[in-house]
C-alpha positions as CSV (number, residue, x, y, z in Angstrom):
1,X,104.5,-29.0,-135.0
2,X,104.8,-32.4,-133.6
3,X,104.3,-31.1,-130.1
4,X,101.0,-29.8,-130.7
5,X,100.0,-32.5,-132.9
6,X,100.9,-34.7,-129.3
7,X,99.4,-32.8,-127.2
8,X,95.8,-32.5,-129.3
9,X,95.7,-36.5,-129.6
10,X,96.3,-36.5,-125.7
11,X,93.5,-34.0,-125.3
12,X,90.9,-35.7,-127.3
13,X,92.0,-39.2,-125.7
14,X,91.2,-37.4,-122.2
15,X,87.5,-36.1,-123.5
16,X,86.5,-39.8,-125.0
17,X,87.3,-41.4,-121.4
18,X,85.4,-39.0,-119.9
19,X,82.5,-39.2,-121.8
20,X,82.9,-43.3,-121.9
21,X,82.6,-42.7,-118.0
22,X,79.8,-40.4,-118.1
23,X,81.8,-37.1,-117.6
24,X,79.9,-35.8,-114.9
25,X,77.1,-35.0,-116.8
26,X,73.8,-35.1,-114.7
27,X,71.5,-38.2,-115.3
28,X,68.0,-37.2,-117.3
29,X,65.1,-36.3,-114.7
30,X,62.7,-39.3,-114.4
31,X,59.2,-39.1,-116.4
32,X,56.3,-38.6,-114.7
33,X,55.5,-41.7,-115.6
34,X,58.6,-43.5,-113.7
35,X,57.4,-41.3,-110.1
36,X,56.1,-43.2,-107.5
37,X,52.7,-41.3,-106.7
38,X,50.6,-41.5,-103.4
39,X,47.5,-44.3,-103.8
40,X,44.0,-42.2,-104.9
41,X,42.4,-41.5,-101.6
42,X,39.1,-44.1,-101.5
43,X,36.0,-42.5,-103.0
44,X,32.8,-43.7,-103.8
45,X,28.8,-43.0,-105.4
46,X,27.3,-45.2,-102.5
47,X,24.9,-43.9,-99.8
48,X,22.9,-44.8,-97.2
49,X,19.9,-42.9,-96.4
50,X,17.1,-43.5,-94.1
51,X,15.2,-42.4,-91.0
52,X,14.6,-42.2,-87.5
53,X,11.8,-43.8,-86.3
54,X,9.8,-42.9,-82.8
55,X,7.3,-45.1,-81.2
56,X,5.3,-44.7,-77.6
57,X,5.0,-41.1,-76.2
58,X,7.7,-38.3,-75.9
59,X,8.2,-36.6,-72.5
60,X,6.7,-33.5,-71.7
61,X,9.0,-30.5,-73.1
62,X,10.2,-28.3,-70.1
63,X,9.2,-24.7,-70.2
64,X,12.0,-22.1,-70.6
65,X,11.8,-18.9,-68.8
66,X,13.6,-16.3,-70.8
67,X,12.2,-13.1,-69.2
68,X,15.4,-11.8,-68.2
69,X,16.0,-11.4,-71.7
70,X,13.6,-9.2,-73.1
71,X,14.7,-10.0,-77.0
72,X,14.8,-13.3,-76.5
73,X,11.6,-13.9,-75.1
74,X,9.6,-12.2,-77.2
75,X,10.1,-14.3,-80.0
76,X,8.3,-17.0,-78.6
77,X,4.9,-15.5,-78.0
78,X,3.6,-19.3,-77.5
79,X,6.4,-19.7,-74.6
80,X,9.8,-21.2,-75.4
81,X,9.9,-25.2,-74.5
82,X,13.4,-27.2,-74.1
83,X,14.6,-29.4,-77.7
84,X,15.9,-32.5,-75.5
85,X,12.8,-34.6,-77.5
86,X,11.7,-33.4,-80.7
87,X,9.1,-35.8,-82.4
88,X,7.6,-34.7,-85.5
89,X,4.1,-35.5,-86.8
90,X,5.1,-38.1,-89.1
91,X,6.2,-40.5,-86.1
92,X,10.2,-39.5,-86.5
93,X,12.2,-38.1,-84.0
94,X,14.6,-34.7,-84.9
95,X,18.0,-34.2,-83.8
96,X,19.9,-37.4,-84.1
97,X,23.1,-37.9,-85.3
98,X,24.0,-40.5,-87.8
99,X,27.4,-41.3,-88.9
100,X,29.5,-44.4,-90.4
101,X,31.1,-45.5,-87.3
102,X,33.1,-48.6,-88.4
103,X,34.7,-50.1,-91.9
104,X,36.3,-47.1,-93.7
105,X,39.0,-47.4,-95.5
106,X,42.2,-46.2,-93.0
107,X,43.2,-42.5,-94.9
108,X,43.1,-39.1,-94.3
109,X,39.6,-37.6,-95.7
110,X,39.7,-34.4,-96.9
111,X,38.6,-32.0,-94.9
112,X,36.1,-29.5,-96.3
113,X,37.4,-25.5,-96.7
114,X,33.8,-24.2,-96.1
115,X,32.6,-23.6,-92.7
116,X,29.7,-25.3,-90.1
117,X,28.0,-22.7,-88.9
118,X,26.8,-22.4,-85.1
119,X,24.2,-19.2,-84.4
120,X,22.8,-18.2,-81.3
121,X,19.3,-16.6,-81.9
122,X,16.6,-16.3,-79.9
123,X,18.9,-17.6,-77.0
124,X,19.3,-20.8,-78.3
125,X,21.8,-22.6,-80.4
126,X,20.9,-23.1,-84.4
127,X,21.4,-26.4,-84.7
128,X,20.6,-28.0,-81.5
129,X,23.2,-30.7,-82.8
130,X,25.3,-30.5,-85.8
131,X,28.5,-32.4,-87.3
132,X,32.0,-31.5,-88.0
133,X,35.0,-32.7,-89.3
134,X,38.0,-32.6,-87.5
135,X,40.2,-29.4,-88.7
136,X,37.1,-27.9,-90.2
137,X,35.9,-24.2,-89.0
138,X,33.7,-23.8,-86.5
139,X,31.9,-20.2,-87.6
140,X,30.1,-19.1,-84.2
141,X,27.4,-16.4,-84.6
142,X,26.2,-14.3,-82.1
143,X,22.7,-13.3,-84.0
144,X,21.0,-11.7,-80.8
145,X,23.5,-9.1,-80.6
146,X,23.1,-9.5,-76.0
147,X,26.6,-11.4,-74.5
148,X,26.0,-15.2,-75.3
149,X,29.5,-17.6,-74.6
150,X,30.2,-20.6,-76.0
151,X,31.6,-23.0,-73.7
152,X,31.8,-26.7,-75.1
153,X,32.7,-29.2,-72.6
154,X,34.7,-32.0,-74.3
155,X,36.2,-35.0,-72.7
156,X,39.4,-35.2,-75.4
157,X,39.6,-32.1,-77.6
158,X,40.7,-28.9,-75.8
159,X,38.2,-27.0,-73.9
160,X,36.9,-23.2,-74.9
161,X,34.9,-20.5,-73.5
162,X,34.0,-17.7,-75.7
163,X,32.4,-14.4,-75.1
164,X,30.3,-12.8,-77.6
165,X,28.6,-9.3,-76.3
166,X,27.6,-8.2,-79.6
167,X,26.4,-9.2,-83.1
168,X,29.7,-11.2,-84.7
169,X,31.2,-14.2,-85.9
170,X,34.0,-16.1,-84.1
171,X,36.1,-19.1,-85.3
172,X,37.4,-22.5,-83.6
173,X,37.8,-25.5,-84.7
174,X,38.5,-29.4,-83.0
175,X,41.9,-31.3,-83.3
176,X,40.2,-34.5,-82.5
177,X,37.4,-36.5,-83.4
178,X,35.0,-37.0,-80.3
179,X,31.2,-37.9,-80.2
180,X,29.5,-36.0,-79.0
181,X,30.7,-32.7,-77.2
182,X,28.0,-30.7,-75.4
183,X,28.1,-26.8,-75.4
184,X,26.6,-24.6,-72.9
185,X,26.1,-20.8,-72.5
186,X,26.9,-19.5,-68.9
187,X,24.6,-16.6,-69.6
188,X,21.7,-18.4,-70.8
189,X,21.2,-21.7,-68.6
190,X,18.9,-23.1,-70.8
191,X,21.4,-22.9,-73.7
192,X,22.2,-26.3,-75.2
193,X,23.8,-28.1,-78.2
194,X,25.4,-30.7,-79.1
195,X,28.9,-31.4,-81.6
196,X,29.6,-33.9,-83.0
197,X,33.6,-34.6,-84.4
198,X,34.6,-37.2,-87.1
199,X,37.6,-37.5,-89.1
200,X,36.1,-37.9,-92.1
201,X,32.9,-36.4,-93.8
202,X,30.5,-39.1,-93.6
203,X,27.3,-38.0,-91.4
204,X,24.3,-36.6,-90.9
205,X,21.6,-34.9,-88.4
206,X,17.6,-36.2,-88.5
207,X,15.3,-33.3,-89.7
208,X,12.1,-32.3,-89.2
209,X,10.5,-35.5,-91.4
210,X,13.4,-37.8,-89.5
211,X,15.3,-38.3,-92.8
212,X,18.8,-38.6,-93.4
213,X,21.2,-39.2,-95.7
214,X,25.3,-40.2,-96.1
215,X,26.3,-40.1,-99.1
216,X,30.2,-40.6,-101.1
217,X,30.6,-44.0,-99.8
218,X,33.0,-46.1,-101.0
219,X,31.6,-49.8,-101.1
220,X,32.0,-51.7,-98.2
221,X,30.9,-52.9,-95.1
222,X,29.9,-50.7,-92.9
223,X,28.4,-49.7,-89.3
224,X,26.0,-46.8,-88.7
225,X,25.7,-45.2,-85.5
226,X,22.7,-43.4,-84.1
227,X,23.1,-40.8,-81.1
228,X,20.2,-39.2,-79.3
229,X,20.7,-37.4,-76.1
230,X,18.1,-38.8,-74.0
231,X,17.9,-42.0,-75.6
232,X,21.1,-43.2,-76.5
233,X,22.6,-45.1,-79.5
234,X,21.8,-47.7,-82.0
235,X,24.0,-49.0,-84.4
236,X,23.1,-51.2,-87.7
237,X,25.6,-52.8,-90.0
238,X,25.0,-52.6,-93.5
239,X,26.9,-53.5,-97.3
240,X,27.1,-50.8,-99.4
241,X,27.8,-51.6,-103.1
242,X,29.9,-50.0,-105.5
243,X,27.6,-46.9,-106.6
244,X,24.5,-48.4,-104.8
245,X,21.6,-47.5,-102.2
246,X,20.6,-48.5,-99.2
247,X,18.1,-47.8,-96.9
248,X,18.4,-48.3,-93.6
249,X,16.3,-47.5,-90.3
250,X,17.0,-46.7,-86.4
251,X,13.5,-46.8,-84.4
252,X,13.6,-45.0,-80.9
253,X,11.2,-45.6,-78.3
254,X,9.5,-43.2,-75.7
255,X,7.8,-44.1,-72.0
């Protein structure tokens, strides 16, 4: 009787040091509240909108002979002209590329899931110049349904040269932002567009009224880049407040 009346007082002695030590027992998991989380990636209501002026008198547009292409050709009934100057009847110009060039905040933008789409109709490419972001898809559309490639010619990213010989849709995408990349068909000489890559989603291409428009900003201080082909860049700073509007404009000048 006394032996196990010993040996239970040494056996609850044994479980209160271990539980005055802790006992092994696993500490509680930290709240939510106690883990660190990444800082909110920047975001903003601001934008910058505008447009693209043009003054003095655009060069002749070169002729394009497409009659080794019947299917091609024939949907130009007028004759098909190059798109190195498009000016529209308002005084704007078409096809330039605006995008924030300077005073982001330094983070990884999203990139968008939804594709920028690249057609080939009429033996042209649809748009002549288009924006995309870095890691974004490419969707390449062969809408003529005669072999077109896609052979874009960039000076960082890694080079491709696609064949499409029927109707279909291929996809690439670029690992690098580089402005601008041009792309040529080897079929179709006349074949030319332009790509612009950023690493974030802030840009925009002049229409057919020379409008644009960025918008998401984050306030800030900013520079705005304007690219042309033929006539080069511009660049204008401008403050963008939190949630606020600004209008800005790029004026280009012909001979």
């Amino acid at each position: 009787m006394l032996r196990r009346e010993a040996g239970l007082l040494v056996f609850l002695g044994v479980a209160l040091a271990l539980a005055s030590c802790g006992g092994g027992a696993e500490p509680p998991a930290p709240s939510a509240e106690d883990q660190e989380s990444p800082p909110p990636a920047a975001t903003g209501a601001g934008t910058i909108s505008g447009v693209i002026n043009f003054s003095g008198t655009a060069p002749e547009a070169e002729p394009i002979f497409m009659d080794a292409e019947a299917i091609c050709a024939e949907q130009y009934p007028d004759g098909a002209f190059g798109e190195t100057v498009v000016s529209n009847p308002n005084g704007t110009l078409q096809n330039v590329f605006v995008y924030v060039k300077e005073g982001l905040p330094d983070q990884e933008w999203p990139v968008s899931s939804e594709g920028v789409l690249l057609d080939q109709s009429g033996c042209r490419y649809h748009p002549h110049v288009l924006g995309i972001q870095a890691g974004q898809t490419l969707i390449i559309r062969n809408s003529d349904g005669i072999l077109h490639n896609i052979h874009p010619m960039p000076v960082v990213n890694r080079p491709f040269n696609l064949g499409q010989p029927v109707e279909m849709d291929s996809e690439k995408s670029f690992a690098t932002p580089e402005v601008m990349i041009p792309v040529e068909c080897d079929v179709h000489d006349w074949m030319l567009g332009y790509i612009g890559v950023l690493s974030h989603p802030f840009f925009a291409v002049s229409g057919s009224d020379g409008s644009f428009s960025i918008s998401g900003l984050p306030a800030g201080d900013y520079v705005v880049e304007a690219w042309h082909e033929l006539y080069g860049t511009q660049t204008i700073a401008v403050s963008i407040a939190e949630g606020g509007t600004e209008q800005i404009e790029f004026t280009y000048a012909g001979s």
